[in-house]
C-alpha positions in Angstrom: 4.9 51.4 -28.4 5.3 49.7 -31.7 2.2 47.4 -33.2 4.6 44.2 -31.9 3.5 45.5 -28.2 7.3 46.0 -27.9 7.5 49.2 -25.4 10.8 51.0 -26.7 13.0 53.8 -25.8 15.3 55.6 -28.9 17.6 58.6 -28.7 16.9 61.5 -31.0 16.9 60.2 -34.6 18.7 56.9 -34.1 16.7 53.9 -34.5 18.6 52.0 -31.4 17.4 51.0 -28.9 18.3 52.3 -25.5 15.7 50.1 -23.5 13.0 47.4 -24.5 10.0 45.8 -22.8 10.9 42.4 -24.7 13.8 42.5 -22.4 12.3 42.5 -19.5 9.4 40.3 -19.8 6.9 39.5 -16.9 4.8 36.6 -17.9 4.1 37.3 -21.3 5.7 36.3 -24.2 5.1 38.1 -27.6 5.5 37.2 -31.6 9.2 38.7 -32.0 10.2 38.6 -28.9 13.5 36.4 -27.5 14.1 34.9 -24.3 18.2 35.1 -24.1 20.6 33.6 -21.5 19.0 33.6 -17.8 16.3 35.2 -19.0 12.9 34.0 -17.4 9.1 34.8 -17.2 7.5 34.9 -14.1 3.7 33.5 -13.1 1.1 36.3 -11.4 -0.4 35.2 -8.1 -3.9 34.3 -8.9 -5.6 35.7 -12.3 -7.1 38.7 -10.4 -3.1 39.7 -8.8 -1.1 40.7 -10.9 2.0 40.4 -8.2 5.1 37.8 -8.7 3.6 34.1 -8.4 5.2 31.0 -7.8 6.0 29.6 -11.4 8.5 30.4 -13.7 9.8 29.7 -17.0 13.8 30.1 -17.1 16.3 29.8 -20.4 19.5 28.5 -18.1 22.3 29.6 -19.0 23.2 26.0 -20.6 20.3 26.2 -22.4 18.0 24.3 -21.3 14.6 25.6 -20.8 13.1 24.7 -17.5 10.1 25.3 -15.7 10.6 25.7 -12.0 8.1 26.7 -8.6 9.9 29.3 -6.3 9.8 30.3 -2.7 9.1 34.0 -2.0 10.5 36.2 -0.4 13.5 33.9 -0.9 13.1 33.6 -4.9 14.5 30.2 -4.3 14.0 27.2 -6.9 12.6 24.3 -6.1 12.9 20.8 -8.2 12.3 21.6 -12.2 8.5 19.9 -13.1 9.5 20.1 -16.9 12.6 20.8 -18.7 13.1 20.9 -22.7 16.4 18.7 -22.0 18.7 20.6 -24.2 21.6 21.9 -21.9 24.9 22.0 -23.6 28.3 23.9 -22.1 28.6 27.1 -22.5 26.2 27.1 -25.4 24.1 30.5 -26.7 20.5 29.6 -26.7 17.0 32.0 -26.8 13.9 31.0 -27.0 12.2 32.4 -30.3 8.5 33.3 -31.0 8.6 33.8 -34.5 6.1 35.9 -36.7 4.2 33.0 -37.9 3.8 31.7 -34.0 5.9 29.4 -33.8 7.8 29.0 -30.4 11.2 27.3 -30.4 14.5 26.9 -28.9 17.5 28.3 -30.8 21.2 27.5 -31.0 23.6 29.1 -33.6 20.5 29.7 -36.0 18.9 26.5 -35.9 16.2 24.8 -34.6 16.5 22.3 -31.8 13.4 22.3 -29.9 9.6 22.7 -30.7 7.7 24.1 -27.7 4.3 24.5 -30.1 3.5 23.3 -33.3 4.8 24.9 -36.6 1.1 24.6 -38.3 -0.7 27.8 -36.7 -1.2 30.2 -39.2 -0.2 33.3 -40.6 0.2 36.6 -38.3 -2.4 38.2 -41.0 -4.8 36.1 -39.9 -4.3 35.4 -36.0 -3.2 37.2 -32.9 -0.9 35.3 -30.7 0.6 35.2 -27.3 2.1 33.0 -25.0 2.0 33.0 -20.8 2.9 31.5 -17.8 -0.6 31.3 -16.2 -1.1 31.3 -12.2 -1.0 27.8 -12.3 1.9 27.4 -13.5 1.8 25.8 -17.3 3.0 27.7 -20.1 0.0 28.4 -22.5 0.3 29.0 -26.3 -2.5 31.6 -27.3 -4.4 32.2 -30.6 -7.5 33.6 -31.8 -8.7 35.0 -35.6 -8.6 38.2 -35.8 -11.7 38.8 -37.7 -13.7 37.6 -35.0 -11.8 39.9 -32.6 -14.3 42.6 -32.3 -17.5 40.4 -32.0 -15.8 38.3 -29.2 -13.5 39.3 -26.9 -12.6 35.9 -25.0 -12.5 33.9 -27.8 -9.1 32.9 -27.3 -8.2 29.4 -28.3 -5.1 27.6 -26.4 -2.8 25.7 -29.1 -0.7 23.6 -26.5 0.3 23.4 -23.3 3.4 22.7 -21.5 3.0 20.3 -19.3 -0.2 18.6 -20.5 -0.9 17.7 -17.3 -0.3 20.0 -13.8 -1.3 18.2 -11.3 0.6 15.2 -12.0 3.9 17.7 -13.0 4.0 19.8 -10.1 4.7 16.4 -7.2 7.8 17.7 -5.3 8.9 16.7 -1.7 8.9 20.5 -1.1 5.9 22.7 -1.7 2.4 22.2 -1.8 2.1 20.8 -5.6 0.1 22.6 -8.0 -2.8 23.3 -5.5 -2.3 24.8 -1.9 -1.9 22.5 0.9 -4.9 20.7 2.0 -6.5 20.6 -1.5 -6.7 18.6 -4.8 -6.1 19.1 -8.3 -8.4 17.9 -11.0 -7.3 18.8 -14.7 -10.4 19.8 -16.5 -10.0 20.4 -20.1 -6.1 21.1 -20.0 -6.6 23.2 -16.1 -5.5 22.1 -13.3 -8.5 23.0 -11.2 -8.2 23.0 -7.0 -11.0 21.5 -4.5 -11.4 21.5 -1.0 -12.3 18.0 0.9 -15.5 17.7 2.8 -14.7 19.9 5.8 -12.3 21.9 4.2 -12.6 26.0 3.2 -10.9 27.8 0.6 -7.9 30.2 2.4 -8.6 33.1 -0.5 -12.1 32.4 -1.9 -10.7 34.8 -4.9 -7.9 32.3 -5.0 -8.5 28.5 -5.2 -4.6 27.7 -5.6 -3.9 29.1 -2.4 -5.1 26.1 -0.4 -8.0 24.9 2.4 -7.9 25.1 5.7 -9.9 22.6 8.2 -13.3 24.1 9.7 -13.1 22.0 12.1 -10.2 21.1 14.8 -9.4 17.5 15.9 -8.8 16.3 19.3 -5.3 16.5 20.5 -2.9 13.5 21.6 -2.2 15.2 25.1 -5.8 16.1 25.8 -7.5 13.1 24.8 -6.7 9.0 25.0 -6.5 6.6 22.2 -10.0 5.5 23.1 -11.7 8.8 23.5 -10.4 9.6 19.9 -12.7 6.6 18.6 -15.2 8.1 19.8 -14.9 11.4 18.2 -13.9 11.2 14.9 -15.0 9.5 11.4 -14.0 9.4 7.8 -15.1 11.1 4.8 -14.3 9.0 1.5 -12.7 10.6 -1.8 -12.1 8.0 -4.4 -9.4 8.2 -6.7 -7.4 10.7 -5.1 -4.4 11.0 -3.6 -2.1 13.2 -1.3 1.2 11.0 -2.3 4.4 12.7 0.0 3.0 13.6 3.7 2.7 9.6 4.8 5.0 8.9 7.8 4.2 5.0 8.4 3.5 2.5 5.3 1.0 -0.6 6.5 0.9 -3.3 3.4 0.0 -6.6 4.4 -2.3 -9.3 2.9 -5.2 -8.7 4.8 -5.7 -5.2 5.3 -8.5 -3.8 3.8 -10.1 -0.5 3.8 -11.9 -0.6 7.0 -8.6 -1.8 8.7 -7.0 1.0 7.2 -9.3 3.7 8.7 -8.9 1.7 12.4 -4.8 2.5 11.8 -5.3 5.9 11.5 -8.4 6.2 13.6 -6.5 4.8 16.5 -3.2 7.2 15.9 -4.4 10.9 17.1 -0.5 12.1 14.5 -3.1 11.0 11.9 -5.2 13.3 9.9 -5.8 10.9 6.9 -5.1 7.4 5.5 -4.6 6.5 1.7 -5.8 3.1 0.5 -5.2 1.4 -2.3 -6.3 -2.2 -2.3 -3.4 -3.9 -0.5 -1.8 -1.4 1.3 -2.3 1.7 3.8 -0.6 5.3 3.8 -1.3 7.4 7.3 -1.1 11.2 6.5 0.2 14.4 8.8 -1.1 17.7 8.4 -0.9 19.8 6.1 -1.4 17.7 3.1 0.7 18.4 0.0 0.4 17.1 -4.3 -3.3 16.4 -3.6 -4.5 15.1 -6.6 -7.7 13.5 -8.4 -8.1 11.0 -11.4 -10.2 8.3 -13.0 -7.0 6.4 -13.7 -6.0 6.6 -10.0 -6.8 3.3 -7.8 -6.5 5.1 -4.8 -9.1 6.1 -1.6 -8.6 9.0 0.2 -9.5 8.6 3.7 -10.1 11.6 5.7 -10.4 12.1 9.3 -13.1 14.6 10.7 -15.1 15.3 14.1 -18.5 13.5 13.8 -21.7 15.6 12.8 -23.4 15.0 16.6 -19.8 15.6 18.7 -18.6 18.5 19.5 -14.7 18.3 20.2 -13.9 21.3 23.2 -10.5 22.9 23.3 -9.5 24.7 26.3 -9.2 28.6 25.3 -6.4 30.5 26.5 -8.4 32.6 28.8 -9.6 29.6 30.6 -6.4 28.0 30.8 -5.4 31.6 32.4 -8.3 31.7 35.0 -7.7 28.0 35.6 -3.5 28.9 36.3 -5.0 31.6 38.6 -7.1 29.7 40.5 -4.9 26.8 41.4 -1.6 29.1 42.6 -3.8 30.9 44.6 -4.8 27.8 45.8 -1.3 25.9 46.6 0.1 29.3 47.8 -2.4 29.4 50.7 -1.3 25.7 51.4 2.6 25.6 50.6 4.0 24.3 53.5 1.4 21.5 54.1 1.8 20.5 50.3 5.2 20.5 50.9 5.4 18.3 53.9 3.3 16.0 52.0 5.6 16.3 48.7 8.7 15.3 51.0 7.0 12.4 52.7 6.0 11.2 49.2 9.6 11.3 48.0 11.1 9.5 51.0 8.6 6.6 50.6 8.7 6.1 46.9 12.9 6.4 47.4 12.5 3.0 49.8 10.4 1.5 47.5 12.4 2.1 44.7 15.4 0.8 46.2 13.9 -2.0 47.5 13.2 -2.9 44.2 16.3 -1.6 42.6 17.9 -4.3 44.8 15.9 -7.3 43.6 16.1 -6.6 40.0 18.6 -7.9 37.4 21.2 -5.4 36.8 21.3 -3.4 33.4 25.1 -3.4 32.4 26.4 -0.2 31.0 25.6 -1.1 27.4 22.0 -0.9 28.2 21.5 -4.8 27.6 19.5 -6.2 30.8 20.7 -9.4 32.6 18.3 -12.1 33.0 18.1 -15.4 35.6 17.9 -18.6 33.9 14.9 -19.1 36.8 13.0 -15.9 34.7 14.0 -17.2 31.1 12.9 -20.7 32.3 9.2 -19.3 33.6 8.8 -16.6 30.5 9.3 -19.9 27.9 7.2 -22.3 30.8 10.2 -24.7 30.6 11.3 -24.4 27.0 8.1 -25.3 25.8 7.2 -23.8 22.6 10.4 -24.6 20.5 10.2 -21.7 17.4 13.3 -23.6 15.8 16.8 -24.4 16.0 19.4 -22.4 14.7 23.4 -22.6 14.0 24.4 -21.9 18.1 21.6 -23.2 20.2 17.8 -23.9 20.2 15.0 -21.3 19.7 12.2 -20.4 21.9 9.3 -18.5 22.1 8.7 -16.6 25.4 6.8 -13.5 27.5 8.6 -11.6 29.9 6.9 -9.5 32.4 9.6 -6.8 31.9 8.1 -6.4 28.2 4.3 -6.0 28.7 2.2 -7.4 26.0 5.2 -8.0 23.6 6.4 -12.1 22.8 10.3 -12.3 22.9 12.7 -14.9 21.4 15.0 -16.9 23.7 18.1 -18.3 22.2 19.6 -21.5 24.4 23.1 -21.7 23.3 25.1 -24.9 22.9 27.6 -25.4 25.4 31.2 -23.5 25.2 34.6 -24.8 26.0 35.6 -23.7 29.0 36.4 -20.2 28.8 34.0 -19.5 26.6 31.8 -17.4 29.4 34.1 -15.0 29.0 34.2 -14.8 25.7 30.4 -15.1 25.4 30.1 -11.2 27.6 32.2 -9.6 25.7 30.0 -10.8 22.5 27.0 -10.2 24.5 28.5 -6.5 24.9 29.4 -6.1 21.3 26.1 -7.2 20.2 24.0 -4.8 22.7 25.8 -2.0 21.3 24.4 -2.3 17.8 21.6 -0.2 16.7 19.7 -0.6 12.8 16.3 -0.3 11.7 17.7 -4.0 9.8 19.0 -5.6 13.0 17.3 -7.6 15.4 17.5 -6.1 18.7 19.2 -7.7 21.9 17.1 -7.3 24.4 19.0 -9.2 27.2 21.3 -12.1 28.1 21.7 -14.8 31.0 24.9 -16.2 31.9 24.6 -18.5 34.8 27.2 -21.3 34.6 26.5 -23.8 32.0 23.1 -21.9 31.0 23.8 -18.8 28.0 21.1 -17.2 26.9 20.1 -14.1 24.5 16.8 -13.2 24.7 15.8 -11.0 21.4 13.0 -8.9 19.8 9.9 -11.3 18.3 9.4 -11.5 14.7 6.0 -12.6 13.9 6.5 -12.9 10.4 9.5 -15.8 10.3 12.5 -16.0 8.1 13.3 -15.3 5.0 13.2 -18.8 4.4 9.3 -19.1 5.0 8.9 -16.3 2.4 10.6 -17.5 -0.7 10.3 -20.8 -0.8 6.4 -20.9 0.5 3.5 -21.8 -2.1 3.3 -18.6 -3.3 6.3 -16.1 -4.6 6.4 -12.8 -2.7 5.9 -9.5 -5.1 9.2 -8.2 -7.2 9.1 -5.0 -5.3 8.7 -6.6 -2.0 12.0 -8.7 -2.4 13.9 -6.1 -3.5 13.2 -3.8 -0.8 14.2 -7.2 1.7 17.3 -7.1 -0.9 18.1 -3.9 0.3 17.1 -4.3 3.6 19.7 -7.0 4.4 22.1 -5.2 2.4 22.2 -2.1 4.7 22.1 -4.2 8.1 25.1 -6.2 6.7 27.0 -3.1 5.7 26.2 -1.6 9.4 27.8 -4.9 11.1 30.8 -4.3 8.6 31.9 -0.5 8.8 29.6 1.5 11.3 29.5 -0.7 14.5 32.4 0.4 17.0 33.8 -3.3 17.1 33.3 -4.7 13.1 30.8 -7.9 13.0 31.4 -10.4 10.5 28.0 -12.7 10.4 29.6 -15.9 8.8 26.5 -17.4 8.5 24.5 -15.4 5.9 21.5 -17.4 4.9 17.6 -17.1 4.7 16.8 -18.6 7.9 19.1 -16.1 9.7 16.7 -13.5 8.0 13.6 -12.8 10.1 11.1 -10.8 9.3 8.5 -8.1 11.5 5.1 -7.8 11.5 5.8 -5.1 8.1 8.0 -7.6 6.3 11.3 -5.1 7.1 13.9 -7.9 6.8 16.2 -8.1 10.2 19.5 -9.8 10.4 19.8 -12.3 13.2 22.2 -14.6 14.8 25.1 -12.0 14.2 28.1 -11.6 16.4 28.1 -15.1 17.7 30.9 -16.1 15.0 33.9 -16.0 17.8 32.1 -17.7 20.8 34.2 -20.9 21.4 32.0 -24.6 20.5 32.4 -27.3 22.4 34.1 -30.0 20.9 30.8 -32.0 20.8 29.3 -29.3 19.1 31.6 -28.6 16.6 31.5 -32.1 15.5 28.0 -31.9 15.4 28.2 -28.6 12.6 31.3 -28.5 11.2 34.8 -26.6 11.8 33.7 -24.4 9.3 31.4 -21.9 10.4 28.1 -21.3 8.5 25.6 -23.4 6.7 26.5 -25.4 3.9 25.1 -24.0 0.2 26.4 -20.5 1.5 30.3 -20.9 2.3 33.2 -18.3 0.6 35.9 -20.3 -1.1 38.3 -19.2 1.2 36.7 -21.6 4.2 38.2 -24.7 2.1 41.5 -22.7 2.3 44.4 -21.3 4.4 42.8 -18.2 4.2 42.4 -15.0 6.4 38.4 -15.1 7.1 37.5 -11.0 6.4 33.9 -9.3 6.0 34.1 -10.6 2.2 32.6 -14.2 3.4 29.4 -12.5 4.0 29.1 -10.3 0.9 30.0 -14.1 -0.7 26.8 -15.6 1.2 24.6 -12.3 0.3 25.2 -12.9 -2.9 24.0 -16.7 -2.9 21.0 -15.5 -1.0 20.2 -12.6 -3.6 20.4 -15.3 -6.3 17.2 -16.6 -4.3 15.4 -14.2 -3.6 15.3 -13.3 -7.7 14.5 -16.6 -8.7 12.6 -18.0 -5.3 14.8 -21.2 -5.5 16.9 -22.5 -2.5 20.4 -23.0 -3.5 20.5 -26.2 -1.4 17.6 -27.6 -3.3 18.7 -26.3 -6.4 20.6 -29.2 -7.6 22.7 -32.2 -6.1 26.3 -31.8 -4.7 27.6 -28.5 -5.2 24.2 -26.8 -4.8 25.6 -23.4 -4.6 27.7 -23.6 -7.8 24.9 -25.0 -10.0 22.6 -22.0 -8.8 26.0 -19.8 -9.6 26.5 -21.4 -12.7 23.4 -21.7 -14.1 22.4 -18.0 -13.7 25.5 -17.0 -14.5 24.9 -18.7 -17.6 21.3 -17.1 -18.5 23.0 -14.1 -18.0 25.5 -14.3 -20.1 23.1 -15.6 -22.9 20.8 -12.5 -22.6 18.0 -15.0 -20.9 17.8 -14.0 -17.7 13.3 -13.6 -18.0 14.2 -17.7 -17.3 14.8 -16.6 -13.7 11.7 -15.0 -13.3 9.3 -17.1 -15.0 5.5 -16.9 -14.1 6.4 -13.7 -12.4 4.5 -10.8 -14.7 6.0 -8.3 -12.3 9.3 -8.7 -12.4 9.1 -9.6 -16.2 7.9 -5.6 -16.9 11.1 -4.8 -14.9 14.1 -6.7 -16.3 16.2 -3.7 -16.0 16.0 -4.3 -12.2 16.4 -7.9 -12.4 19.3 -7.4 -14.7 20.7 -4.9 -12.1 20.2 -7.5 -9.2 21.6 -10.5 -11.1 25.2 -8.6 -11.6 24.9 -7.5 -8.4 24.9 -11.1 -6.8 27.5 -12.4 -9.3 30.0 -9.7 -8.2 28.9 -10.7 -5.0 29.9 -14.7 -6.0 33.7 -13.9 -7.3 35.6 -16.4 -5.9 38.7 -14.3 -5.4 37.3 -12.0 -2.0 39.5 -8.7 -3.4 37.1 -8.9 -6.6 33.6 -8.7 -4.1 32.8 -5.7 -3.4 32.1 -4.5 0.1 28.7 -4.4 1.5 28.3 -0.8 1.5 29.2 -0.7 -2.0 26.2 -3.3 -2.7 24.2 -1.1 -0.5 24.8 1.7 -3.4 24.2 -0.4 -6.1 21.1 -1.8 -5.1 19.6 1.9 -4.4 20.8 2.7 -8.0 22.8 5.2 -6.9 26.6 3.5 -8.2 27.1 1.9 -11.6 27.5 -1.8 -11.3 29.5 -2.7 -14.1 29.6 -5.9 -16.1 30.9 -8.9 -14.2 33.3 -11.5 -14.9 32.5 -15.5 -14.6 32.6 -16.2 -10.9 34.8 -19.2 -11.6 33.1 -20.9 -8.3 35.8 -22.9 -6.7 35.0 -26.7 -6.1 36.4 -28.3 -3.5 38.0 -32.2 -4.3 
């Protein structure tokens, strides 16, 4: 054992080496001592068990230095929560604790990364080590070594790597840097784990391992929405946080906190609700990356049985007896149970097909057929008129069919004759379409001159509304609608069976739900044939002026690139909030084009965004959209890109590259 704490084996006289402790490190790391290629240290489970933990510090064999959580008995990696960021090809680097105690990364004899300060002190004077503690940070160590033998904890920590655990250790997988059901506080550079209100410690010799519930809440099979009510109540944690186990996102301008513990108090999949002024996170079990600041603007809202209730679960014994009990019961009356069984099947089969006979038949793409007598009665004559849109007149309606739920009727214009045809096989194309970003057919009437859709109710309007209301929606909202439309537009384009082209892209074919998701309407009713009346009345040209391709004016083929054109118009507004028909006179659409194209090209694109503060401290993003939509705008369609390729560049996840001037065609 030499005075390094190096544990060595020689041969005979020779002074090699034939085995070395500093090789094989656990989760200590000495003065002298190298970490080489794919070498690694190794947390202990708690400070009182000394077995393999679930931290570790790795030199990669790029070189980068990485701090990683594992999975036992697995030993797999999950996402790094720091990284020194010096990976280079087939590079040789170590990590180096040097005599004087200074830890650094080393390639080809030079220093290229400080993991402590080089101002310690000499070895004469101080004792050092480094670890990887149970909690996973990687602690520099020092203490004087005069006052070693008066006392024996005083052990000062120089740095630590990350500063911060709590906040490091926030991966999709894992618990975070406390157990599930817990909460990390960093106190004094220590990530320190707490139980909620009604919560226990699983290993009270172990904080980190996590906290189970002391009570149990009342099932969704055993007990009704309402019965839940009266069960359960919250206990408040301010500024805390359990950020990656929500399953359903509730932001709208009036909830506040006490309607965010009514959403999760009325949802028995919810064990807790996060709040943070404007919106409303509900929370499965287990809870994971529980967390705990001053600097967090967040209530934690947990569910738990009231103090004076007492929430009874069945045991499995009395589940047994009660099994017992009843097939004794309805073995000593089989055959009378099953005369009654067959004589309750033969009347409910009459009734059913009694009824099965007077109801509208479903066709086979699942899209139910209505009578104009029951679209006329669900909209009391075409009373309550929402709008009118490019193919008919909108109504709002309430079918019996759809209990509690409002519905949209659509009554289209008339057709030339022939067009009933026409308008099923639409009607089919249509019903077959299923995204989260489409507005869903719910049924259709075709009796004569009457055609009808009937469609899902948005409560929040169009797009339209939105934007170019008194007040400007938030930067992140409209970006998320951004990529919202994107993705529906992309579906109609490459993943429906039959490919949809829209051809009438616009705002007010944007409707929105009762969370803001963004829903494309009016699409597959591009090849139903007008009347003659009606075309008059719009146009040959199908769509909405303000948001036509080029290639309408022209003896062009009409492909999926006139709708990226019109998404690329609309994008324009939703960055700026300006309509492109108001925008200007004539040409509206060009002089929106031109003119951001022209702040763009200057480097002044915060002109866009003026007296909006969020989008100002995100310029990158606006940048991003603004090149987006002006690829979008290319008046030569085999220069647009397709929808799904907008769809990638709006999640970040393709390069947009610099665009060319759109060189916006104007029509004589």
């Amino acid at each position: 054992m030499l005075n390094s704490g190096n544990f060595v084996l020689i041969t005979g006289d020779s002074l090699n080496y034939i085995w070395q402790s500093f090789d094989r490190p656990t989760d200590t790391f000495l003065p002298g001592q190298r970490l080489r290629k794919e070498g690694n240290l190794t947390s202990r489970q708690s400070e009182l068990n000394y077995s393999d933990g679930r931290f570790q510090l790795r030199m990669q064999g790029d070189g980068n230095l990485v701090l990683y959580t594992i999975f036992f008995p697995t030993e797999a990696t999950s996402g790094a929560y720091w990284a020194s960021r010096t990976a280079l090809v087939n590079s040789d680097t170590q990590l180096v604790f040097n005599e004087a105690g200074f830890i650094y990364s080393e390639r080809g004899g030079k220093n290229i990364f400080n993991v402590t300060t080089s101002s310690l002190g000499p070895m004469q004077e101080y004792y050092y080590f480094a670890r990887i503690d149970s909690d996973g940070a990687f602690r520099h160590y020092r203490r004087p070594k005069q006052n070693y033998a008066v006392d024996s904890t005083a052990w000062f920590i120089v740095p630590t790597t990350p500063a911060d655990m709590c906040t490091a250790v926030i991966r999709d997988l894992g618990s975070g840097a406390c157990g599930y059901n817990s909460y990390c506080v960093n106190i004094d550079g220590r990530p320190n784990c707490f139980c909620p209100d009604g919560y226990s410690q699983l290993d009270p010799l172990d904080p980190h391992r996590g906290c189970r519930p002391n009570f149990q809440l009342p099932s969704c099979q055993e007990n009704g929405r309402e019965s839940t009510v009266q069960l359960v109540e919250f206990k408040e944690l301010n500024n805390t946080d359990w950020p990656l186990t929500d399953y359903e996102l509730q932001t709208r301008p009036e909830i506040d906190k006490e309607r965010c513990k009514e959403f999760c108090l009325r949802d028995c999949f919810c064990a807790a609700a996060i709040y943070n002024g404007n919106s409303c996170w509900k929370k499965k079990c287990p809870l994971s990356n529980g967390w705990q600041s001053r600097d967090l603007n967040r209530t934690a809202l947990l569910k738990v049985p009231k103090h004076n209730v007492t929430v009874n679960c069945p045991k499995a014994k009395d589940r047994s007896t009660l099994v017992l009990v009843v097939s004794i019961f309805l073995g000593s009356s089989l055959f009378l149970y099953l005369l009654l069984l067959i004589a309750i099947a033969v009347a409910i089969f009459i009734v059913y097909h009694k009824k099965l006979l007077s109801l509208q038949s479903v066709d086979t793409y699942g899209v139910r057929r209505y009578t104009y007598k029951e679209l006329h009665e669900a909209t009391d004559g075409f009373r309550q008129q929402l709008g009118r849109g490019s193919f008919g007149t909108v109504y709002k309606g309430t079918l019996t069919s759809i209990p509690k739920r409002y519905v949209t009727i659509k009554k289209l214009d008339r057709f030339e004759k022939g067009g009933e045809t026409e308008f099923t096989t639409e009607v089919h194309a249509i019903g077959m379409t299923h995204h989260k970003n489409l507005v869903t057919l719910l049924g259709y009437c075709d009796e004569g001159i009457h055609m009808l859709l009937v469609y899902e109710y948005m409560s929040n309007g169009s797009l339209s509304g939105l934007l170019f209301g008194d007040s400007r929606p938030p930067w992140k909202q409209r970006t998320q609608i951004a990529l919202g439309i994107a993705r529906g537009l992309s579906y109609l384009h490459e993943e429906c069976r039959t490919q949809i082209i829209h051809c009438d892209v616009k705002p007010q074919n944007i409707l929105l739900d009762e969370s803001l998701t963004p829903k494309v309407s009016d699409f597959g009713l591009a090849k139903l044939p007008l009347s003659e009346q009606s075309r008059t009345a719009r146009t040959h040209i199908r769509g909405t002026a303000g948001y036509f391709a080029p290639e309408w004016f022209r003896k062009a083929s009409i492909t999926m690139k006139v709708d990226v054109y019109s998404f690329g118009v609309m994008l324009l507004e939703i960055i700026c909030c300006m309509s492109c028909v108001e925008f200007g006179m004539g040409d509206q659409e060009e002089a929106l084009i031109d003119w951001v194209y022209d702040l763009y090209s200057e480097r002044e694109l915060n002109m866009l965004v003026e007296n909006d503060e969020e989008a100002k401290n995100d310029m990158g993003s606006v940048e991003r959209l603004v090149m987006v939509a002006i690829w979008c705008v290319q008046e030569d369609p085999s220069l647009r890109p397709s929808m799904r390729r907008v769809t990638q560049m709006l999640e970040g996840v393709a390069e947009v590259a610099v665009p060319p001037r759109p060189w916006v065609f104007i029509s004589s």
